[in-house]
C-alpha positions in Angstrom: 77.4 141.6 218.2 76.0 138.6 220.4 73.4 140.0 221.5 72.6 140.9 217.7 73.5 137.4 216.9 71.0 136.1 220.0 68.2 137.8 218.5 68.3 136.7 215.1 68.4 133.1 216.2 72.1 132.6 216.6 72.6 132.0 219.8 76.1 129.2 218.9 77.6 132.1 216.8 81.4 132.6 217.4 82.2 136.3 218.0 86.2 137.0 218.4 87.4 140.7 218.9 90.9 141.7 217.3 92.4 142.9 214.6 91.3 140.9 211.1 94.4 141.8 208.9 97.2 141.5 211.8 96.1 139.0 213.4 92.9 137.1 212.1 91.3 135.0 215.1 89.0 132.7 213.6 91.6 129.7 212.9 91.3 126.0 213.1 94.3 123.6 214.2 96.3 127.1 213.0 95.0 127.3 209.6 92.1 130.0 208.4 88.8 128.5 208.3 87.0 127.8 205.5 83.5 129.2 205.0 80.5 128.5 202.9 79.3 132.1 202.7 81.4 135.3 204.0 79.6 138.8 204.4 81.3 141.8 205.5 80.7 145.7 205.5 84.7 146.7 206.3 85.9 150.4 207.1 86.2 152.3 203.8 90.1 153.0 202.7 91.1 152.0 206.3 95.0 153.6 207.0 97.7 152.0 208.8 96.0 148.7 208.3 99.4 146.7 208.5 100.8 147.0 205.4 104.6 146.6 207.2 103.9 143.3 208.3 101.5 142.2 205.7 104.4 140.9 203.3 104.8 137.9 205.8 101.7 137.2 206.6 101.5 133.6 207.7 98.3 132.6 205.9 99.1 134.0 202.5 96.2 136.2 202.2 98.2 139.0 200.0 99.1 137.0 197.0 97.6 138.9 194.7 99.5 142.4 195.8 99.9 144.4 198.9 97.3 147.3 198.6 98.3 150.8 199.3 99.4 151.6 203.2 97.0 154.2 203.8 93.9 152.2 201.8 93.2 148.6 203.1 90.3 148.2 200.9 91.6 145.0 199.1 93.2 143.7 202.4 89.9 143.0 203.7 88.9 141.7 200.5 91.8 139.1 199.6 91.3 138.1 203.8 87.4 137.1 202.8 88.6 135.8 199.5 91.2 133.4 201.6 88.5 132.0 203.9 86.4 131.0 201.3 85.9 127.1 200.7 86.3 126.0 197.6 82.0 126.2 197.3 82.3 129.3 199.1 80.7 132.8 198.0 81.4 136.3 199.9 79.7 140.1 199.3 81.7 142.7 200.4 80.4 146.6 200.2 83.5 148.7 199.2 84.1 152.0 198.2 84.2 152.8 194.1 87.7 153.4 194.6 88.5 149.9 194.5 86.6 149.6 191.2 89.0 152.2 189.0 92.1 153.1 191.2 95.6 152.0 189.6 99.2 151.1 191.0 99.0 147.8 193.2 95.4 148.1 193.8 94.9 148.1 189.5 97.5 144.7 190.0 95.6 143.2 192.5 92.1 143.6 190.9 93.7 142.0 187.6 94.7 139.4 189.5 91.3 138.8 190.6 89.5 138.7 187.5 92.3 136.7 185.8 91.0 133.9 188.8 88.0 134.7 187.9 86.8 135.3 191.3 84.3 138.4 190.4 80.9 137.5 189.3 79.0 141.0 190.1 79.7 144.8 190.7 76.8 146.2 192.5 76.6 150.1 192.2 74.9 151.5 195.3 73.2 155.3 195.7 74.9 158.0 198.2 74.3 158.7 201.2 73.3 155.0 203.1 75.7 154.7 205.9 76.1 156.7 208.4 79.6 158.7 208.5 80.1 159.0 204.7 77.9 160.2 202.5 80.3 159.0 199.3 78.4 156.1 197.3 79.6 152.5 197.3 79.4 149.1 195.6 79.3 145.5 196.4 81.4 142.9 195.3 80.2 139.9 194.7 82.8 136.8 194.5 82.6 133.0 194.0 85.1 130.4 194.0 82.1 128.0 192.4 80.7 130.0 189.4 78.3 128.3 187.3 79.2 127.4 183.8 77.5 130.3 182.3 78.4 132.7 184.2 82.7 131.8 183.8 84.9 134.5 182.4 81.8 137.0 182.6 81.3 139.7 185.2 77.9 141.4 186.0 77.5 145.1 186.3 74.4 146.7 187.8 73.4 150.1 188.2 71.4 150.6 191.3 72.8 153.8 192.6 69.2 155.8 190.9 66.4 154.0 192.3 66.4 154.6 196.5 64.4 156.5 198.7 65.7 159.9 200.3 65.7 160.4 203.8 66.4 163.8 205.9 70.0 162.3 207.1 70.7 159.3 205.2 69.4 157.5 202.2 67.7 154.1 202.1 67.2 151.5 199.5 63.5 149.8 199.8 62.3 146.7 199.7 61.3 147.3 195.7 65.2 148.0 194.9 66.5 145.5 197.0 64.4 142.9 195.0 65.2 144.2 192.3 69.1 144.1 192.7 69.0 140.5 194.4 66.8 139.5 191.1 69.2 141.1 188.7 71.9 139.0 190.1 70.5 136.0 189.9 69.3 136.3 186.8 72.4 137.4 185.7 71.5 138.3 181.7 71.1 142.4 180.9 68.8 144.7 181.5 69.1 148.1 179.5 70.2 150.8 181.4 70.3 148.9 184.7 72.6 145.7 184.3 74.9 144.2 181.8 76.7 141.0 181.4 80.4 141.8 179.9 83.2 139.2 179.0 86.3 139.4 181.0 88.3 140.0 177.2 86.1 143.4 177.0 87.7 144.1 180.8 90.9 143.5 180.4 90.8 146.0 177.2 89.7 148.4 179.9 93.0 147.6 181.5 90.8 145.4 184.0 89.2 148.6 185.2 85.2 148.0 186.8 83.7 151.0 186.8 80.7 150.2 186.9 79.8 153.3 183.8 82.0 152.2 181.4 79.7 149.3 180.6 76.4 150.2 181.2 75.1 152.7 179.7 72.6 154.8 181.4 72.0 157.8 179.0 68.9 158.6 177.6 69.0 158.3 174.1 68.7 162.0 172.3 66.0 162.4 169.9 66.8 162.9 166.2 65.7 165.5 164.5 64.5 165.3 160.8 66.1 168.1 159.1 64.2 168.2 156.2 61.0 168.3 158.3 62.2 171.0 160.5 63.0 173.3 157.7 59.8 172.9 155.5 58.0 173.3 159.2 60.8 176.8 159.8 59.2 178.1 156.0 55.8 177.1 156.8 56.0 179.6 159.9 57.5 182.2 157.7 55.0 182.1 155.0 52.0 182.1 157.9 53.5 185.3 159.4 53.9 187.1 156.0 50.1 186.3 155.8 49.4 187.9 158.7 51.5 190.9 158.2 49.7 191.5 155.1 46.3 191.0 157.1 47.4 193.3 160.0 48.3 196.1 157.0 45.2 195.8 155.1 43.0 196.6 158.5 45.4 199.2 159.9 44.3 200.8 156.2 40.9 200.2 156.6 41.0 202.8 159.8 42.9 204.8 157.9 46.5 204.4 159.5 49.5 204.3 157.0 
């Protein structure tokens, strides 16, 4: 990690090695810090995260529920959520699970919305990290949001438009321009992204998955009935003609 952090111009950066939900190292005067900006690519449905000690944690970070013991999904988010300033913005790739999954994983997500924390659900395509092939999403969360994006959540659809690769899949530069332009636009595009009211959520019993609001069916062709059987008699009358054709000649050569 430092040496990732040297080459990208980073050479201050603070790197601590332990365990984030136990026993979270990056503290100030015993207190979490506070970040502008928090980025994060956490182990999918991570088991034995520390659920047993989790109830007491000393910062707080649980308050919106303890997620399940064998899926610490949401314990990585509410940590990221809890070192957030009050400016502060974190994306978070998770797996759909997290989007649709009930019991105290369906409370904690409600809580969520009902802080309106959520500002985007990002649907991502199979296959682009290395040791699961299972699709993914990014959260994105802001304790700041603008006016016009309050009680709204943004959904995109991005999980169709990647390039395939021999072991893993990639998204190019096209689709990530695309997604980061999406966001920002934050307004619908059709069968790609939608902007839907937090009311329309919680009737979907604050479920995200990320299909149940945009739609990305192709729309069936209808079929004019009346055309389609006047175009059904047409044929029928054309083949009669040619029957009668076909008998005429095979007369002519004197076949009956």
């Amino acid at each position: 990690c430092k040496m990732n952090m040297l080459l990208h111009g980073y050479p201050d950066a603070r790197i601590e090695k332990g365990d984030t939900l136990r026993d979270p190292k990056l503290l100030q005067h015993g207190e979490l810090m506070r970040f502008d900006r928090v980025i994060a690519n956490p182990p999918f449905s991570l088991d034995a995260w520390g659920h047993d000690t989790a109830g007491a944690d000393a910062h707080g970070r649980f308050r919106f529920g303890l997620p399940p013991k064998t899926k610490g999904d949401l314990a990585f988010v509410q940590h990221m959520v809890a070192t957030l300033n009050s400016h502060g913005k974190l994306g978070v790739v998770m797996p759909h699970g997290v989007l649709f999954r009930g019991a105290s994983e369906g409370e904690i997500r409600r809580g969520l919305l009902q802080e309106d924390l959520i500002e985007a659900v990002v649907g991502l395509p199979t296959n682009l990290f290395y040791g699961t092939g299972i699709p993914a999403a990014i959260l994105i969360m802001n304790r700041d949001k603008p006016a016009a994006r309050r009680g709204k959540v943004l959904f995109v659809e991005a999980s169709r438009e990647f390039r395939e690769g021999s072991a893993q899949n990639y998204l190019r530069e096209q689709d990530v321009a695309k997604i980061a332009a999406t966001v920002h636009a934050f307004r619908d595009v059709e069968k790609y992204a939608r902007v839907v009211d937090l009311a329309e959520i919680e009737k979907n019993d604050w479920n995200l998955n990320i299909s149940r609001y945009v739609d990305t069916a192709e729309a069936e062709q209808k079929v004019d009935v009346a055309a389609a059987i006047a175009k059904l008699r047409a044929a029928h009358a054309s083949r009669s003609q040619a029957e009668e054709r076909l008998n005429s000649l095979l007369l002519e050569l004197g076949y009956e």
